[in-house]
C-alpha positions in Angstrom: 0.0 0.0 0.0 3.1 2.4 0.6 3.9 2.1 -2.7 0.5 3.0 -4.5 0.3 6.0 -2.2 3.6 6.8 -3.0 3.0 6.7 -7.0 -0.6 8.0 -6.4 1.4 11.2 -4.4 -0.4 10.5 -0.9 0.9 9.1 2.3 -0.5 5.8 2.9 -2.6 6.5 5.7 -5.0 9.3 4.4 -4.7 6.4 0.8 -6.7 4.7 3.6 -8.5 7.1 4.8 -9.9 8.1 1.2 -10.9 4.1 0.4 -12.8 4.0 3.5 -14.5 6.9 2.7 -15.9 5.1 -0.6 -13.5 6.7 -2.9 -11.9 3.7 -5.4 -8.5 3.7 -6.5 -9.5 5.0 -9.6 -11.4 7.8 -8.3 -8.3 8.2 -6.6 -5.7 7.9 -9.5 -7.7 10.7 -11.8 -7.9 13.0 -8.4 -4.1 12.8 -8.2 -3.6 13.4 -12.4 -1.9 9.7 -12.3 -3.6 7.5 -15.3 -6.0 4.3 -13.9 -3.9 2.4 -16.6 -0.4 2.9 -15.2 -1.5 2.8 -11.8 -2.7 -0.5 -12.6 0.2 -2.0 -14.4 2.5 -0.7 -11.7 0.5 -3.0 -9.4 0.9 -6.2 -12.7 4.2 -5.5 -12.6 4.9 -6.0 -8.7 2.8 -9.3 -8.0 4.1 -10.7 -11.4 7.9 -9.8 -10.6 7.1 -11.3 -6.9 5.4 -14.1 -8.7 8.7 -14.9 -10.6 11.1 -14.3 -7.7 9.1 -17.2 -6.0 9.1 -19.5 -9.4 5.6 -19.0 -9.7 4.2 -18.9 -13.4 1.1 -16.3 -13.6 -1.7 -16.0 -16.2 -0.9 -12.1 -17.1 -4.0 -11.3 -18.6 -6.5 -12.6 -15.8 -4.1 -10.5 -13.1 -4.8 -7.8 -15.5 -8.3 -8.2 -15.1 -8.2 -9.1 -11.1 -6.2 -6.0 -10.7 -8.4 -3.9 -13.0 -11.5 -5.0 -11.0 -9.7 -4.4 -8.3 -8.8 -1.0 -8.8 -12.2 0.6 -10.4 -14.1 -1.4 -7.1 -15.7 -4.2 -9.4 -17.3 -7.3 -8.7 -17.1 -9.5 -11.0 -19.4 -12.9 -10.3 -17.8 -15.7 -9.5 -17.8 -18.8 -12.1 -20.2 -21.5 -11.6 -18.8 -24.8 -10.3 -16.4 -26.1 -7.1 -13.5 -24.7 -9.6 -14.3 -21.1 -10.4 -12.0 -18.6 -9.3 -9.6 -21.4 -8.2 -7.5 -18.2 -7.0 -10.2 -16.6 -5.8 -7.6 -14.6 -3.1 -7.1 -12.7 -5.9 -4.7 -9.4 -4.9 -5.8 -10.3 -1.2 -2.7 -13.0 -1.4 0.2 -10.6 -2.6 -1.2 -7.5 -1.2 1.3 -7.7 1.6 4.2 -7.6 -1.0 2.1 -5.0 -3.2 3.2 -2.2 -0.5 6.5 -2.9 -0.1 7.3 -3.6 -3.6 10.2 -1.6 -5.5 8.5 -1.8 -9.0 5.8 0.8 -7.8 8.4 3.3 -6.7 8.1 6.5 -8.3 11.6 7.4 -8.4 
């Protein structure tokens, strides 16, 4: 989370504080003149360069879309079946490497 604040220009706690109060991170991006598009492949880049340093192998397109969601506050439904959304932990499982990560630094 220090990260995105830090590309998004805020300090992580009022980040926070603007999420709670409804705001997405999109909403967030345009208020701070930073593009929902880079703020969101900042965030690709960070879980799939985590992903690699572990020797995991990650479907870039559907992180694309989990992180897309993710960031404009959508919902999408889940699949039908015991299978859908095997991953279903989505961001929730690397967003305690997201804020730390290096590859969302701004400088």
């Amino acid at each position: 989370m220090n990260s995105v604040a830090e590309l998004l220009g805020l300090e992580p706690e009022a980040l926070r504080d603007r999420m709670v109060d409804g705001e997405t991170l999109a909403d967030i991006a345009a208020a701070q003149g930073v593009e929902v598009s880079d703020l969101v492949d900042a965030i690709v880049a960070a879980i799939s360069e985590h992903a690699a340093e572990h020797g995991r192998e990650i479907d870039t397109e559907a992180l694309i879309e989990k992180v897309t969601a993710v960031v404009n506050d959508e919902h999408p439904e889940r699949p039908e079946g015991k299978d859908g959304w095997k991953d279903r932990r989505g961001l929730h499982r690397w967003g305690g490497h997201i804020g730390s990560h290096s590859s969302l630094s701004t400088t």
